[in-house]
C-alpha positions in Angstrom: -35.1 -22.7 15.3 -34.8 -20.7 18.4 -31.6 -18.3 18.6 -30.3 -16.3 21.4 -28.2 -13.4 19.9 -25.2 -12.3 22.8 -24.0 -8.6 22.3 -22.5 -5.7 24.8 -23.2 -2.2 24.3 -27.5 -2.0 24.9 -26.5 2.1 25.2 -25.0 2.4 21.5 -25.4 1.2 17.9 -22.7 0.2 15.5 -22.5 -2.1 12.6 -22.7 -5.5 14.5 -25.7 -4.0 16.6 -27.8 -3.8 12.9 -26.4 -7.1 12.0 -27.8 -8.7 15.1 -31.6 -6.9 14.8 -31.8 -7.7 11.0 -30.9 -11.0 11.5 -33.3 -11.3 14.5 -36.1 -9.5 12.3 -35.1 -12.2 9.4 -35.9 -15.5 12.0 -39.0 -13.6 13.4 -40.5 -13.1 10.7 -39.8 -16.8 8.8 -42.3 -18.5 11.7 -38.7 -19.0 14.1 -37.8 -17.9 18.0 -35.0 -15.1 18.2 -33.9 -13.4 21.1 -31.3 -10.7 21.7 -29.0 -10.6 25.0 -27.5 -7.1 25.0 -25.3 -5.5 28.1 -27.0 -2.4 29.2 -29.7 -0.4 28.2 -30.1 2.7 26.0 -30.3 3.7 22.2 -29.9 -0.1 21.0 -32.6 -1.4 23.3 -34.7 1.1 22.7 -34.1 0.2 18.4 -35.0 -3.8 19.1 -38.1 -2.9 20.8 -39.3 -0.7 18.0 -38.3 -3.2 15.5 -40.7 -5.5 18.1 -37.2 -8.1 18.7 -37.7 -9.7 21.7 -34.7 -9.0 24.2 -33.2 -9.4 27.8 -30.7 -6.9 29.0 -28.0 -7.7 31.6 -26.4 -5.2 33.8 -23.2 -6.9 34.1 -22.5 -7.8 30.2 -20.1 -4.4 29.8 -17.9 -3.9 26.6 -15.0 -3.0 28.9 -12.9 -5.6 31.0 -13.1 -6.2 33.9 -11.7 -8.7 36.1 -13.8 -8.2 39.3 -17.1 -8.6 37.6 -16.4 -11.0 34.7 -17.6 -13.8 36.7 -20.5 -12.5 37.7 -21.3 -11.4 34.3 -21.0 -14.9 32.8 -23.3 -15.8 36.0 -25.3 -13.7 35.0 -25.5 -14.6 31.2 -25.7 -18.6 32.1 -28.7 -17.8 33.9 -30.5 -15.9 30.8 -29.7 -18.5 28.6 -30.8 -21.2 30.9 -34.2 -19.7 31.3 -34.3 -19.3 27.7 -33.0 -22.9 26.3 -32.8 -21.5 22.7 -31.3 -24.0 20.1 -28.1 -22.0 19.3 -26.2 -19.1 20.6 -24.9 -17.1 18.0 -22.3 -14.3 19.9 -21.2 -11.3 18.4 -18.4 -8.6 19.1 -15.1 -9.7 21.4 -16.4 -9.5 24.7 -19.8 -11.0 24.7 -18.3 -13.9 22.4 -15.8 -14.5 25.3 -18.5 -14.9 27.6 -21.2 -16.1 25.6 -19.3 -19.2 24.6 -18.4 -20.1 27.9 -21.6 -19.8 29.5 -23.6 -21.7 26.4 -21.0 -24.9 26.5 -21.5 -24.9 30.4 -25.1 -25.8 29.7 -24.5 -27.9 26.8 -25.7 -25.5 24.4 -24.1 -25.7 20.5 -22.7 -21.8 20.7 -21.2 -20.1 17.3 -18.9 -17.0 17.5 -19.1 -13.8 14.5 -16.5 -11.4 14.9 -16.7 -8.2 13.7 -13.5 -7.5 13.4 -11.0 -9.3 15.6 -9.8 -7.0 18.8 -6.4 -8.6 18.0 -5.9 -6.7 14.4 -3.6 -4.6 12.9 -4.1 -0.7 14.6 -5.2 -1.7 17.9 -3.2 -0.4 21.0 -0.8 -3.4 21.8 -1.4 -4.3 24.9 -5.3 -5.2 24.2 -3.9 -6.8 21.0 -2.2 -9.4 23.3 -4.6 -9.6 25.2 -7.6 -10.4 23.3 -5.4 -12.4 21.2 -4.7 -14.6 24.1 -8.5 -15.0 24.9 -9.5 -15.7 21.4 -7.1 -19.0 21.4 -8.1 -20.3 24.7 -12.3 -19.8 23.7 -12.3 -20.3 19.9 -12.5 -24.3 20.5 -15.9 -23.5 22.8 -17.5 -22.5 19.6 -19.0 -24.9 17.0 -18.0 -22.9 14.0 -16.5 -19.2 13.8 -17.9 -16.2 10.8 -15.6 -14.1 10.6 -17.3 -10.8 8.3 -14.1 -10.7 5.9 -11.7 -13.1 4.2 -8.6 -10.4 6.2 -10.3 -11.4 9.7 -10.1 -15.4 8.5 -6.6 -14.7 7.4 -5.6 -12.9 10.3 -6.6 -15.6 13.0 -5.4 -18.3 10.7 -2.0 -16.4 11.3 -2.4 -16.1 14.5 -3.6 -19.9 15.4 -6.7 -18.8 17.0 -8.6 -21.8 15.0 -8.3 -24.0 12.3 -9.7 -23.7 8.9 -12.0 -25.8 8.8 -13.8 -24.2 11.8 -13.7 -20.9 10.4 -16.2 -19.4 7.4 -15.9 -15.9 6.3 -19.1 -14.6 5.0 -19.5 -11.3 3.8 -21.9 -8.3 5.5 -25.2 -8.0 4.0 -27.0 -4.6 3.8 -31.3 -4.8 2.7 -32.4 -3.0 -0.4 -34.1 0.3 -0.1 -36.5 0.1 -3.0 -38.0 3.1 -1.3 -35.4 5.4 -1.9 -34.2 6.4 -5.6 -29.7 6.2 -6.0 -28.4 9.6 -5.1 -26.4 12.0 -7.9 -23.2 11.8 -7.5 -22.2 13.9 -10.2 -24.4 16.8 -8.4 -22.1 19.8 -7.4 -21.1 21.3 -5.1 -20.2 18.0 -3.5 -21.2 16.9 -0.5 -18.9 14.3 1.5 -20.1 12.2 4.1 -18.7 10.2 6.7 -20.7 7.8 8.9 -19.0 6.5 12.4 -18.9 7.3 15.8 -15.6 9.6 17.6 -14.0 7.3 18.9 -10.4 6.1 18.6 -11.0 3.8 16.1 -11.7 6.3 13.7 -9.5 8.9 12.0 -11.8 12.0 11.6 -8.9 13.9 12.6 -6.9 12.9 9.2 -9.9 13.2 7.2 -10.1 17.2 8.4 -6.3 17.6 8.0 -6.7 16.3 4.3 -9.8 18.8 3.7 -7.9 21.7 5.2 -5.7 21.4 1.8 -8.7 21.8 -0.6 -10.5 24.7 0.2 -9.8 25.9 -2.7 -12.3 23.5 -4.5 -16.0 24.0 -3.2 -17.1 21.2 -1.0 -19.0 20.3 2.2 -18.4 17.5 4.9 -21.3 16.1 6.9 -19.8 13.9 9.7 -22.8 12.1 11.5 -22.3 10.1 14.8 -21.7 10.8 18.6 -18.9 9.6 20.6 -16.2 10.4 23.5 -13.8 12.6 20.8 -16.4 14.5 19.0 -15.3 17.7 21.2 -11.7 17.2 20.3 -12.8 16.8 16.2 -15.1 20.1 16.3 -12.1 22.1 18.2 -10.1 20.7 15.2 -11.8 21.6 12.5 -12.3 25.3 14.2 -8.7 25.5 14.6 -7.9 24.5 10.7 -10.3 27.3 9.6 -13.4 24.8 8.1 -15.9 25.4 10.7 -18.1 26.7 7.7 -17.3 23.6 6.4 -18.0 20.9 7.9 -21.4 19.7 9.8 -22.2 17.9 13.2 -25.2 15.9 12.3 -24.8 13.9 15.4 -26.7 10.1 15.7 -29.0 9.6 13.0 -31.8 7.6 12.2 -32.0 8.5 8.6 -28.5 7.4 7.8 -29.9 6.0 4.4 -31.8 9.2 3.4 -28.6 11.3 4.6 -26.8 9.6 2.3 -29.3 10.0 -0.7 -28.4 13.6 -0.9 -24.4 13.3 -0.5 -22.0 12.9 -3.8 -19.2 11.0 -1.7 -18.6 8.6 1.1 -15.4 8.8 3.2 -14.4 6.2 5.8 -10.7 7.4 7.4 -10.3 5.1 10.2 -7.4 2.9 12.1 -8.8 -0.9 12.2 -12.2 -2.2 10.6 -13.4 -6.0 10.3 -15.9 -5.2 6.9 -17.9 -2.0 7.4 -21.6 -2.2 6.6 -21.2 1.9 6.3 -19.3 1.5 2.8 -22.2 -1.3 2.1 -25.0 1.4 2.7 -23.0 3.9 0.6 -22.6 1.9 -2.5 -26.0 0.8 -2.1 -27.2 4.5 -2.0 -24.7 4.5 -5.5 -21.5 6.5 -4.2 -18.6 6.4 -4.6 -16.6 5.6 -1.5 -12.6 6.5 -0.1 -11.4 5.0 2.6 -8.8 3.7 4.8 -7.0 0.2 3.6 -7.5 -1.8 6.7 -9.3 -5.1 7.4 -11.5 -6.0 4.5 -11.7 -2.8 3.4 -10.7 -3.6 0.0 -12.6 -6.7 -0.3 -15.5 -4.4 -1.0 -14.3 -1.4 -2.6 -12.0 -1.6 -5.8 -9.7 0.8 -6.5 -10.1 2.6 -9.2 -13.3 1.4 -9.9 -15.9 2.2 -7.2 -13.8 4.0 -4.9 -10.5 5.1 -3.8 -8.3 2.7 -1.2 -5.9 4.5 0.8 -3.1 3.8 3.5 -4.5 5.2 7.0 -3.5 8.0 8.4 -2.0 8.9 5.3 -3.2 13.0 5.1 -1.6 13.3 1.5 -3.1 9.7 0.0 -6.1 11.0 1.2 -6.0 14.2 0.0 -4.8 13.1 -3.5 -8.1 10.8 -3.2 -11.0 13.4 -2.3 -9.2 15.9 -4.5 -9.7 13.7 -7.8 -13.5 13.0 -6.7 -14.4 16.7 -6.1 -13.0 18.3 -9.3 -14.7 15.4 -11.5 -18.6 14.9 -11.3 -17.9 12.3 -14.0 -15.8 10.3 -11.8 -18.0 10.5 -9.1 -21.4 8.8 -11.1 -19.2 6.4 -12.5 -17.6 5.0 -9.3 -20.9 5.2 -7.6 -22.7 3.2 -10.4 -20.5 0.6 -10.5 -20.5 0.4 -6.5 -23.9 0.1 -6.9 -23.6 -2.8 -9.2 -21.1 -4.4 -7.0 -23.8 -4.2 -3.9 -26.5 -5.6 -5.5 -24.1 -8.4 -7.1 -22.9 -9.3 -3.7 -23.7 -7.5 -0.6 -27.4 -7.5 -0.5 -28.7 -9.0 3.3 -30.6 -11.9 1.1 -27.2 -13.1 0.5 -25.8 -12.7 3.9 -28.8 -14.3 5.3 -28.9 -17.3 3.3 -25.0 -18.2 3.9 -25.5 -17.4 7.6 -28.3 -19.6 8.1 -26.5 -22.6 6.4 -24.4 -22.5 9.3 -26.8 -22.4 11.9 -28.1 -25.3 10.6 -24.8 -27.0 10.0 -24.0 -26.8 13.9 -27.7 -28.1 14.5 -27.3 -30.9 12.5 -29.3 -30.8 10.4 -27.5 -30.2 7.3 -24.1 -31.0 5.4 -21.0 -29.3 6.5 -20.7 -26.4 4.3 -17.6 -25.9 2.1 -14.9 -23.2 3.4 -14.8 -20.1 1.4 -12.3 -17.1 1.8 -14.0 -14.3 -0.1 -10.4 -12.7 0.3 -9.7 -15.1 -2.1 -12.2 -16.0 -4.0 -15.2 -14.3 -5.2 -17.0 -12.7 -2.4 -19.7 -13.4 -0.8 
């Protein structure tokens, strides 16, 4: 096979950007082509060429819309891809799917769609909900088959009549193992909480700070590791409720996994998520995890049982939740064992890969039409 990968944002990395390199890495290193089209250049670019992933950067390709350039951007892309002639195009993220499935069926060229989240969900501002929303129905039929990363995302465009069931497939993020690294200890004390995502509006670091200001009481520490446009705003926060001495600015990491060896708890307070890999990499690491109920959230965490799920922006829910974790070490290697177990039951990138790949070679023919699964309702995978 010979795949060209479509993705904005060449100057950041987020959870689709790692699903796009691993995957890359995967066909690359099983005797196949891969390429990855990114918009911009910057920390991503600079990540595929150490990882040795072939890739072309455009300068139009931007995450943001707009109008005035879109049609040179696809102009742009259609050229790339007709220099390329891969096999498949497999787009990720809402903007370089938009494009990328236009511009791969205006050269004939069988072009699949993975969204990370839809741009249309529950939480985003309303009037790039309708908008997006709009754009998904008129470009899902360019696009042979559609993954969406959670059974909620299937479920959500099925409401919304953005494609038919049988088009769509929902297939679980996949995280590698790190045999290298040893589970971390939980049950150590005083805990450390950790929270991995960029300040941005998405996320709700703000809530997460306002639910910590009510446990000082308990001994604790918050690492919070990312960049972004708000992280000003989130450190003149925390200085203004008093936890300064509290909480760390570890800033973009590239030792994410090791950062996470030596925390006791993972926290993920956000406002809209599609299925976030950063909960996968903290039950891998064997922690237990709290975090917001949106998207598929809950598809990998169980209450109760590996983690705490609670409503967003909901300072008291989450408050109640970190406050039961930090008294109770007990708690804490119990959850994270069984997310462990859960990870390597489900989530591991072997099991990802394999699903993903089916489909690839579904829409090339040359297999069987797989069956339609919605891990929201079934067991995931």
């Amino acid at each position: 096979m010979n795949i060209a990968f479509v993705i904005t944002r060449g100057d950041s990395i987020g959870g689709a950007h790692i699903h796009v390199r691993d995957l890359a890495l995967h066909l690359l290193r099983s005797g196949h082509r891969a390429t990855v089209i990114v918009g911009g250049e910057g920390e991503y670019t600079s990540e595929l060429e150490r990882a040795g992933v072939p890739y072309r950067h455009l300068e139009l390709l931007t995450r943001e819309i707009r109008p005035r350039q879109e049609l040179r951007a696809l102009l742009e892309l259609r050229s790339v891809l007709h220099e390329l002639r891969p096999d498949l195009v497999s787009t990720h993220s809402s903007k370089a799917g938009l494009l990328g499935r236009a511009a791969a069926r205006s050269l004939g060229l069988p072009v699949l769609f993975t969204a990370h989240g839809w741009a249309f969900t529950d939480g985003v501002p309303e009037r790039e909900r309708r908008l997006y929303l709009h754009a998904e129905r008129v470009t899902a039929p360019l696009a042979a088959r559609i993954i969406t990363v959670s059974g909620y995302d299937r479920q959500l465009a099925l409401r919304h009549h953005v494609a038919s069931a049988r088009r769509m497939v929902a297939i679980h993020n996949g995280m590698p193992l790190r045999p290298d690294l040893a589970p971390a200890q939980p049950q150590a004390g005083p805990p450390t909480l950790v929270m991995v995502a960029r300040f941005q509006e998405q996320k709700d670091h703000a809530t997460l700070l306002r639910a910590l200001s009510g446990l000082t009481e308990w001994p604790w520490t918050l690492d919070l590791i990312g960049d972004g446009p708000l992280l000003g705003a989130t450190r003149a926060l925390a200085t203004s409720l008093g936890l300064e001495e509290r909480v760390r600015f570890l800033g973009s990491r590239r030792d994410v996994a090791e950062q996470l060896q030596q925390a006791q708890v993972f926290v993920l307070a956000t406002h809209w998520e599609g299925f976030p890999r950063s909960i996968l990499e903290a039950m891998r690491a064997g922690l237990p995890v709290v975090a917001s109920d949106v998207g598929g959230v809950s598809e990998s965490v169980t209450d109760g049982v590996t983690g705490r799920v609670v409503p967003p922006a909901d300072v008291d829910a989450l408050r109640g939740a970190l406050s039961e974790l930090i008294r109770s070490p007990d708690l804490r290697r119990s959850m994270g064992e069984h997310g462990r177990a859960r990870f390597l039951a489900d989530f591991t990138f072997e099991h990802m890969v394999t699903r993903t790949l089916d489909i690839y070679r579904e829409v090339l023919g040359t297999r069987a039409p797989a069956a339609v699964a919605d891990p929201g309702e079934a067991a995931p995978g």
